[in-house]
Chimera marker file (.cmm) of the C-alpha trace (Angstrom):
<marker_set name="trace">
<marker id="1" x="-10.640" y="-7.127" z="-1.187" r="1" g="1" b="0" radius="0.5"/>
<marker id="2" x="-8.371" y="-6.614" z="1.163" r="1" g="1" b="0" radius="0.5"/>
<marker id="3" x="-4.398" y="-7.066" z="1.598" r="1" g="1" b="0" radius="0.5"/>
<marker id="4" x="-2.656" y="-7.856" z="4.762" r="1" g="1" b="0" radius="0.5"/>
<marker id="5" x="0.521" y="-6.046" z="4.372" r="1" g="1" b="0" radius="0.5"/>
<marker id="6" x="1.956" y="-8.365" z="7.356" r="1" g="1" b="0" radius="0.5"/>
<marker id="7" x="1.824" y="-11.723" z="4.686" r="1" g="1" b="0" radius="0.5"/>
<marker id="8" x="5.308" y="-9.700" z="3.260" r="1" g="1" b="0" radius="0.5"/>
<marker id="9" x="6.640" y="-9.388" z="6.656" r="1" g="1" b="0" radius="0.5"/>
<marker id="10" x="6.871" y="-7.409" z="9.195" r="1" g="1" b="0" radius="0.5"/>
<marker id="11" x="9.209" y="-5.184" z="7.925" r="1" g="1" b="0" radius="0.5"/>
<marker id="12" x="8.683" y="-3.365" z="4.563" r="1" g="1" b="0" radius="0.5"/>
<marker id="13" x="11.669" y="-2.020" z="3.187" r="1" g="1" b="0" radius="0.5"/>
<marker id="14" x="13.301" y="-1.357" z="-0.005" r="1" g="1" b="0" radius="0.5"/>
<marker id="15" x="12.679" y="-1.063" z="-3.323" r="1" g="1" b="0" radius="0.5"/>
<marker id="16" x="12.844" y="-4.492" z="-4.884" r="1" g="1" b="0" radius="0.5"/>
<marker id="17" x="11.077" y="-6.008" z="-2.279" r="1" g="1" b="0" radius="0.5"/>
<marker id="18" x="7.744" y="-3.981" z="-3.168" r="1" g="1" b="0" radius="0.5"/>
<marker id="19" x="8.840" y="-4.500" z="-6.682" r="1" g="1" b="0" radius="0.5"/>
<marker id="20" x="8.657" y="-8.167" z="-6.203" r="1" g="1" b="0" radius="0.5"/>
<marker id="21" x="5.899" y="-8.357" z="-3.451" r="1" g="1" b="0" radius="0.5"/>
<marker id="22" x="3.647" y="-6.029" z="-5.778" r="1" g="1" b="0" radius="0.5"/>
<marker id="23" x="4.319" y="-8.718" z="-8.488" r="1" g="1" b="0" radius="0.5"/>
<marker id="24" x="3.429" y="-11.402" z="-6.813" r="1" g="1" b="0" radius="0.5"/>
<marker id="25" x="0.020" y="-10.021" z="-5.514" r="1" g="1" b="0" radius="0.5"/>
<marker id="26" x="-0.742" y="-8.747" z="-9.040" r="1" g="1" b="0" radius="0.5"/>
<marker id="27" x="-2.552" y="-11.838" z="-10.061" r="1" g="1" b="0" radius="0.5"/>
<marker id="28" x="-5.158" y="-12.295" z="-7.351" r="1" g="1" b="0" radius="0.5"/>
<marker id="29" x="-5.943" y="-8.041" z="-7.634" r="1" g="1" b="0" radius="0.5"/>
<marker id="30" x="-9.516" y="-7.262" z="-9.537" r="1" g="1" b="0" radius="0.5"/>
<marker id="31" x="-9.686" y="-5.672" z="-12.563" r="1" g="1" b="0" radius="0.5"/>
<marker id="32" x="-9.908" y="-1.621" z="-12.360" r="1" g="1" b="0" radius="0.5"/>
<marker id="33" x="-13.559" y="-1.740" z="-13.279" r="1" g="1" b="0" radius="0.5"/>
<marker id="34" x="-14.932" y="-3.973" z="-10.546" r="1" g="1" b="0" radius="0.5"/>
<marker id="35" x="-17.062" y="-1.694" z="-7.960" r="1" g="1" b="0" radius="0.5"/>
<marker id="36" x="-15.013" y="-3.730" z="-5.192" r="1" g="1" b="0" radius="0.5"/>
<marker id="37" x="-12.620" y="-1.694" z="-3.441" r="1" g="1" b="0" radius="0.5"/>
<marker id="38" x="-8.903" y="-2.680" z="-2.519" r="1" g="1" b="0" radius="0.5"/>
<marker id="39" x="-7.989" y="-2.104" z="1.072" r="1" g="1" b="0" radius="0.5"/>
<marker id="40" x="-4.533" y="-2.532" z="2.272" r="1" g="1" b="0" radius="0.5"/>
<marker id="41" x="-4.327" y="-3.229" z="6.221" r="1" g="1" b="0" radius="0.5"/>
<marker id="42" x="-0.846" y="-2.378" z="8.318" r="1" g="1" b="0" radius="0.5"/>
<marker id="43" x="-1.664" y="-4.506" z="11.422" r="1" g="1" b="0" radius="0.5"/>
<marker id="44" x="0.920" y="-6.402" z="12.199" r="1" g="1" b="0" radius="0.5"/>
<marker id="45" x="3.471" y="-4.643" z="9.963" r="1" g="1" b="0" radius="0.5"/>
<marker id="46" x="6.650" y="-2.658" z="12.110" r="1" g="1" b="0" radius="0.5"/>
<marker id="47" x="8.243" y="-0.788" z="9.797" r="1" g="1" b="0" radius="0.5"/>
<marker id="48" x="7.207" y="0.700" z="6.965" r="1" g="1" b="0" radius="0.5"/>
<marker id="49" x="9.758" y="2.617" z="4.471" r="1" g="1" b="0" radius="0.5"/>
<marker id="50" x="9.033" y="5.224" z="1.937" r="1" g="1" b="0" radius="0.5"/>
<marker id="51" x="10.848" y="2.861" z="-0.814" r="1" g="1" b="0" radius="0.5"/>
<marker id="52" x="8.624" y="-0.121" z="-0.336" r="1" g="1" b="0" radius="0.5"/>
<marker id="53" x="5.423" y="1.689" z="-0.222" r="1" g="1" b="0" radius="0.5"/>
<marker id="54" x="6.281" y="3.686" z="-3.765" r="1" g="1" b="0" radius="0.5"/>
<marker id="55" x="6.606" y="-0.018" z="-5.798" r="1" g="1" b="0" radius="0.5"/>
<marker id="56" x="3.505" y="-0.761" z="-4.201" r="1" g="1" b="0" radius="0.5"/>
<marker id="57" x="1.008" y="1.332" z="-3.091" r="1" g="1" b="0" radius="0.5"/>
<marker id="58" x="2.044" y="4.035" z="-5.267" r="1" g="1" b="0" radius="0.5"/>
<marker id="59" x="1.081" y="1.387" z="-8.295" r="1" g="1" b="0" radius="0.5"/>
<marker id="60" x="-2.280" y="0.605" z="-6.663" r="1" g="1" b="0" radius="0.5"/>
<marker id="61" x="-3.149" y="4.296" z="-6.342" r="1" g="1" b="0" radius="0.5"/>
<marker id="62" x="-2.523" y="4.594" z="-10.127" r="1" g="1" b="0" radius="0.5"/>
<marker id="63" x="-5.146" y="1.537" z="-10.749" r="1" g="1" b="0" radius="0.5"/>
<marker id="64" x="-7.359" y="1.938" z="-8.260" r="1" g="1" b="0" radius="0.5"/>
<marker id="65" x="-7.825" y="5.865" z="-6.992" r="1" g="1" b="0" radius="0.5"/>
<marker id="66" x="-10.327" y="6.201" z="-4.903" r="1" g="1" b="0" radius="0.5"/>
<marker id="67" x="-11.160" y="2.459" z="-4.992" r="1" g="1" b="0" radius="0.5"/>
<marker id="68" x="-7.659" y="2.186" z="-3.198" r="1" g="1" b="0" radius="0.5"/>
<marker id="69" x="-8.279" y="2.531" z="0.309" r="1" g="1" b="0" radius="0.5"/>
<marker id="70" x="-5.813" y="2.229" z="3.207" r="1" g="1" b="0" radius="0.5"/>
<marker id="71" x="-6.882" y="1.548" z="6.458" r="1" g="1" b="0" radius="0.5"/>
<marker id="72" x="-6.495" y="3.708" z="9.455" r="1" g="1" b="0" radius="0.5"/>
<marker id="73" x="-2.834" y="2.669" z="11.525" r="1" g="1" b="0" radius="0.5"/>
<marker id="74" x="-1.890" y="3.620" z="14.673" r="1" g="1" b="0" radius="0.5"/>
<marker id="75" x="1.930" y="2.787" z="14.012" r="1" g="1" b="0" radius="0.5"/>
<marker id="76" x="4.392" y="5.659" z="13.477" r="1" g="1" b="0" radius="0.5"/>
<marker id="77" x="6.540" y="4.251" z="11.018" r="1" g="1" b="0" radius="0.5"/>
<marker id="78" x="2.969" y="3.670" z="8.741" r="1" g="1" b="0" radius="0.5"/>
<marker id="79" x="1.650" y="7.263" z="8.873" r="1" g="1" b="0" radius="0.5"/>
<marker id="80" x="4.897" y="8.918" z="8.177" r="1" g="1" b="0" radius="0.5"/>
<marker id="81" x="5.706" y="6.948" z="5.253" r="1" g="1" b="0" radius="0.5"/>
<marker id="82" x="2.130" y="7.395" z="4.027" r="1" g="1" b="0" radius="0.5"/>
<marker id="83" x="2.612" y="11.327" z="4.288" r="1" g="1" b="0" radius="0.5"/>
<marker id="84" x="6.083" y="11.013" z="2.810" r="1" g="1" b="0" radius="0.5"/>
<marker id="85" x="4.505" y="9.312" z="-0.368" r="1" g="1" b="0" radius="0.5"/>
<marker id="86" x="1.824" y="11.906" z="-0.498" r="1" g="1" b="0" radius="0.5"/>
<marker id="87" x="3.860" y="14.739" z="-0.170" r="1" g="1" b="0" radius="0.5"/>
<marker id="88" x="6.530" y="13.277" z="-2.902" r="1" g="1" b="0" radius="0.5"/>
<marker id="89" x="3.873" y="12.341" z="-5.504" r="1" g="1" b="0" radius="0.5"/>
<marker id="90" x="1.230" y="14.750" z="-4.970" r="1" g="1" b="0" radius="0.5"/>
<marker id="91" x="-1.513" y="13.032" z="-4.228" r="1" g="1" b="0" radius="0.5"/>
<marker id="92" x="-3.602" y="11.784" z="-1.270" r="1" g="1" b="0" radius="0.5"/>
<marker id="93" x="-4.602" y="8.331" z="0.057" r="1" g="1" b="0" radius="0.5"/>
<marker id="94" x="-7.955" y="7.554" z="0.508" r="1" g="1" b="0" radius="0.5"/>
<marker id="95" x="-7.523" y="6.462" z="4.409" r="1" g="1" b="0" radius="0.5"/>
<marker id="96" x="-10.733" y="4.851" z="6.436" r="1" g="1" b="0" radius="0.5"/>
<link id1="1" id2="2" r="1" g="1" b="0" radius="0.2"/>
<link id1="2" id2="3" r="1" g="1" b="0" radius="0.2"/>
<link id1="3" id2="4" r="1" g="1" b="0" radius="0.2"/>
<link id1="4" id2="5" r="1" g="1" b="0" radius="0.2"/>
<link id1="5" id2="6" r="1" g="1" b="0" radius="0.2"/>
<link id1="6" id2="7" r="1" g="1" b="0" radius="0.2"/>
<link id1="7" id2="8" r="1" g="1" b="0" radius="0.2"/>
<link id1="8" id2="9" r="1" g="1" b="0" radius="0.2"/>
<link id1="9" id2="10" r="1" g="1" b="0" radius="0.2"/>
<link id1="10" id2="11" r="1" g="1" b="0" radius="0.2"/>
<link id1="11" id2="12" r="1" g="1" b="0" radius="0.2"/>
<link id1="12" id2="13" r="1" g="1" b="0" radius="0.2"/>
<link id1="13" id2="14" r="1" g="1" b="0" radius="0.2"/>
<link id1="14" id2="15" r="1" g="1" b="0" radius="0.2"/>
<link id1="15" id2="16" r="1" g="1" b="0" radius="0.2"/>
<link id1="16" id2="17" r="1" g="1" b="0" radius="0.2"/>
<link id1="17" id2="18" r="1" g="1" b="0" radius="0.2"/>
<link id1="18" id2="19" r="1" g="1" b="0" radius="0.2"/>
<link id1="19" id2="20" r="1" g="1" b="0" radius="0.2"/>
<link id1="20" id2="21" r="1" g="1" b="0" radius="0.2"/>
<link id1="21" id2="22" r="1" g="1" b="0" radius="0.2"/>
<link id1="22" id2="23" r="1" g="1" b="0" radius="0.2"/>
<link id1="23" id2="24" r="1" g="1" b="0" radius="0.2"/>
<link id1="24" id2="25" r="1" g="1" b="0" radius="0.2"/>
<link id1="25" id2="26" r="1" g="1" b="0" radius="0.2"/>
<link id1="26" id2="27" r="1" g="1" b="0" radius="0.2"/>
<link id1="27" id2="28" r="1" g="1" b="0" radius="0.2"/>
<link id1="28" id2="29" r="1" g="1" b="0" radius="0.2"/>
<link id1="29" id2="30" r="1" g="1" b="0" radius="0.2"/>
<link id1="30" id2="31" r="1" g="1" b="0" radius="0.2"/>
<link id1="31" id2="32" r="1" g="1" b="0" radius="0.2"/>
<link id1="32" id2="33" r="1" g="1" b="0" radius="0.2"/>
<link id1="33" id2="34" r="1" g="1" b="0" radius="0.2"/>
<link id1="34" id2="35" r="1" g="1" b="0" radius="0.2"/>
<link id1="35" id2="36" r="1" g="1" b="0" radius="0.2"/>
<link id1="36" id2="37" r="1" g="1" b="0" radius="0.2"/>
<link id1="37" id2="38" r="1" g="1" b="0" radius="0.2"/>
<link id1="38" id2="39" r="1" g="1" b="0" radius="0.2"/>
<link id1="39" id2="40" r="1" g="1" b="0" radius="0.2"/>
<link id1="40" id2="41" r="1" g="1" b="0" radius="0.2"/>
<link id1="41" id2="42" r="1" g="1" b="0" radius="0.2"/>
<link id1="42" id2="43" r="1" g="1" b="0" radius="0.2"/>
<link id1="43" id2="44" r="1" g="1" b="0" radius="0.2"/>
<link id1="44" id2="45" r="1" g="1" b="0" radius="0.2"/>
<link id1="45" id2="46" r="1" g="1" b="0" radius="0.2"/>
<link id1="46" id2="47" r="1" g="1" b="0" radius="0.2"/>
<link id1="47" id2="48" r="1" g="1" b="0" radius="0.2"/>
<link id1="48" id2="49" r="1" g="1" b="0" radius="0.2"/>
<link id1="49" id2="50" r="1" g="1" b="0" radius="0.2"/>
<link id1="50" id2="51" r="1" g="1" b="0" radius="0.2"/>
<link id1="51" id2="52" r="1" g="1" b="0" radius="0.2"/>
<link id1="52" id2="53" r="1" g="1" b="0" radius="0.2"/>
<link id1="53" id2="54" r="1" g="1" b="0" radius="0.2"/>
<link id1="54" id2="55" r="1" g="1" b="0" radius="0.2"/>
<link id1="55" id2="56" r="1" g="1" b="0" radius="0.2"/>
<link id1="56" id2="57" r="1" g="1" b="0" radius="0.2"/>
<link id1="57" id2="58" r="1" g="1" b="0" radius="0.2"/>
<link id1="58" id2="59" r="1" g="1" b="0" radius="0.2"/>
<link id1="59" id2="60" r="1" g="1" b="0" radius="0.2"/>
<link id1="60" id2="61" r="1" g="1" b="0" radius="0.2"/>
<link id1="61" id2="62" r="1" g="1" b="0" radius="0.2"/>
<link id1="62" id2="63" r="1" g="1" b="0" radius="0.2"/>
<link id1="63" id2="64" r="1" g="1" b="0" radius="0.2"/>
<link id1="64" id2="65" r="1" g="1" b="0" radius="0.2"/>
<link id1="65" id2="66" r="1" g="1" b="0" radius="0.2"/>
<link id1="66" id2="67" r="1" g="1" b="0" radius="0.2"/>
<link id1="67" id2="68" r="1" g="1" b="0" radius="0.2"/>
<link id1="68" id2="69" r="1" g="1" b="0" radius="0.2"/>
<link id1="69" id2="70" r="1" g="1" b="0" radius="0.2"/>
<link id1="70" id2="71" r="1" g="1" b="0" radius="0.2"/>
<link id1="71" id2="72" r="1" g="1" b="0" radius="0.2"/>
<link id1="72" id2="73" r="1" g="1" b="0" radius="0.2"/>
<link id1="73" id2="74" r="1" g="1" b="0" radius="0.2"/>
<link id1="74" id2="75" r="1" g="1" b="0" radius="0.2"/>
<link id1="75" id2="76" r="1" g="1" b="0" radius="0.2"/>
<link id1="76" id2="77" r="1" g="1" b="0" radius="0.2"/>
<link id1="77" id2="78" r="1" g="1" b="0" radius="0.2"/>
<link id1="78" id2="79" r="1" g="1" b="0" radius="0.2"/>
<link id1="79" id2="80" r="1" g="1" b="0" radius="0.2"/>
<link id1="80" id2="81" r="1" g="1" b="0" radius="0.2"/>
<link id1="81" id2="82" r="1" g="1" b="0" radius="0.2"/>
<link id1="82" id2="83" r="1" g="1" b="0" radius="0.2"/>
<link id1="83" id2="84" r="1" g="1" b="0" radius="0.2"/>
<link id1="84" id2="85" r="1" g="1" b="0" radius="0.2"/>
<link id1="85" id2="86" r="1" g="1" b="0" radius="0.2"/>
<link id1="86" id2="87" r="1" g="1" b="0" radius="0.2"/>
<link id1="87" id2="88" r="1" g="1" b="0" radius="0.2"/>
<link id1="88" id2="89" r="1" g="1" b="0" radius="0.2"/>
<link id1="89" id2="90" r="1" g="1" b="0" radius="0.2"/>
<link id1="90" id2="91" r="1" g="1" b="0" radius="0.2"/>
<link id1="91" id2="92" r="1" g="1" b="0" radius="0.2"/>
<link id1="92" id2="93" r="1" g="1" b="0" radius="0.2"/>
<link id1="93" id2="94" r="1" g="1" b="0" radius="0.2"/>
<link id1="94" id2="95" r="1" g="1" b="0" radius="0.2"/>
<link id1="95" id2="96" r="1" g="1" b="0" radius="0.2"/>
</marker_set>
């Protein structure tokens, strides 16, 4: 499966907003235990703050680990977030 970040907009920022977009998506995600992985995919998205990516990749990470996949991004904004998170929580994405 994967999610296009850009269906939340193309700018990801704060807290409640990954709160509530992490919510929403909840529903359509597959079980832990499925061999399908979950890729998320930046294209498309601007900006991308620390705050929005905790309530929802950080979640996904949790579920998923190395099921959780993030694809490779060019943009800025994306990779230092990304390194932000992983620096903050101790752990490292699985990025293709």
């Amino acid at each position: 499966m994967i999610i296009q970040l850009k269906k939340f907009g193309a700018t990801l920022t704060s807290r409640q907003l990954g709160k509530e977009a992490l919510a929403a998506f909840m529903p359509s995600l597959p079980s832990a235990d499925k061999i399908e992985n979950v890729e998320a995919d930046f294209y498309g998205v601007n900006t991308f703050s620390p705050s929005w990516g905790d309530e929802f990749l950080t979640p996904l990470v949790k579920k998923y680990g190395r099921k959780f996949i993030i694809k490779r991004s060019d943009n800025q904004s994306v990779i230092a977030t990304l390194k932000l998170l992983e620096e903050v929580n101790g752990y490292r994405f699985n990025i293709e």
